[in-house]
C-alpha positions in Angstrom: 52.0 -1.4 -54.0 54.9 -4.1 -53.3 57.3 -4.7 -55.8 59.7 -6.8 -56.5 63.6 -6.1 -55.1 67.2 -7.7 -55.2 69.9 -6.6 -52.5 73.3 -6.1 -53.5 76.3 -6.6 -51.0 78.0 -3.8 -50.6 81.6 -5.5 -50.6 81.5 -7.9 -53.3 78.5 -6.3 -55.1 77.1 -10.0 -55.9 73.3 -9.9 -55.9 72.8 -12.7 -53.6 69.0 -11.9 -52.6 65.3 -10.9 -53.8 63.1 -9.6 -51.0 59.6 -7.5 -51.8 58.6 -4.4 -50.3 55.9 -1.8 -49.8 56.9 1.6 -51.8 54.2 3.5 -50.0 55.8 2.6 -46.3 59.3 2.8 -47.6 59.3 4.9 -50.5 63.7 4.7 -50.1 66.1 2.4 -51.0 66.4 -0.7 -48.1 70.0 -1.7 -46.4 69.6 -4.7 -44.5 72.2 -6.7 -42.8 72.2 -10.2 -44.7 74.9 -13.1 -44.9 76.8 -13.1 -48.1 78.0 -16.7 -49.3 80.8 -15.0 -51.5 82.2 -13.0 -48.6 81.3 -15.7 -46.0 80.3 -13.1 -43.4 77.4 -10.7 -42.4 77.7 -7.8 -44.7 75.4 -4.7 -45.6 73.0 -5.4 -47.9 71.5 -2.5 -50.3 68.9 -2.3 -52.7 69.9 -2.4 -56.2 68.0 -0.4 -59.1 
């Protein structure tokens, strides 16, 4: 049940990470708050498709 993921930032929309997750414990999309090396600051993070 985990699959594979990449987080977007939500500013720059670079795809700076791949995470995994469990569908069955979080069936919706994540938003995490992760460090973006583009942006150089802490930025909101979403799952892409």
């Amino acid at each position: 049940m985990r699959v594979k993921i990449t987080l977007v930032c939500s500013e720059c929309k670079q795809r700076n990470y791949d995470s995994v997750k469990n569908k069955k414990n979080d069936p919706d999309r994540l938003t995490m708050k992760k460090h973006c090396r583009f942006c150089r600051k802490h930025t909101e993070h979403k799952e892409s498709k």
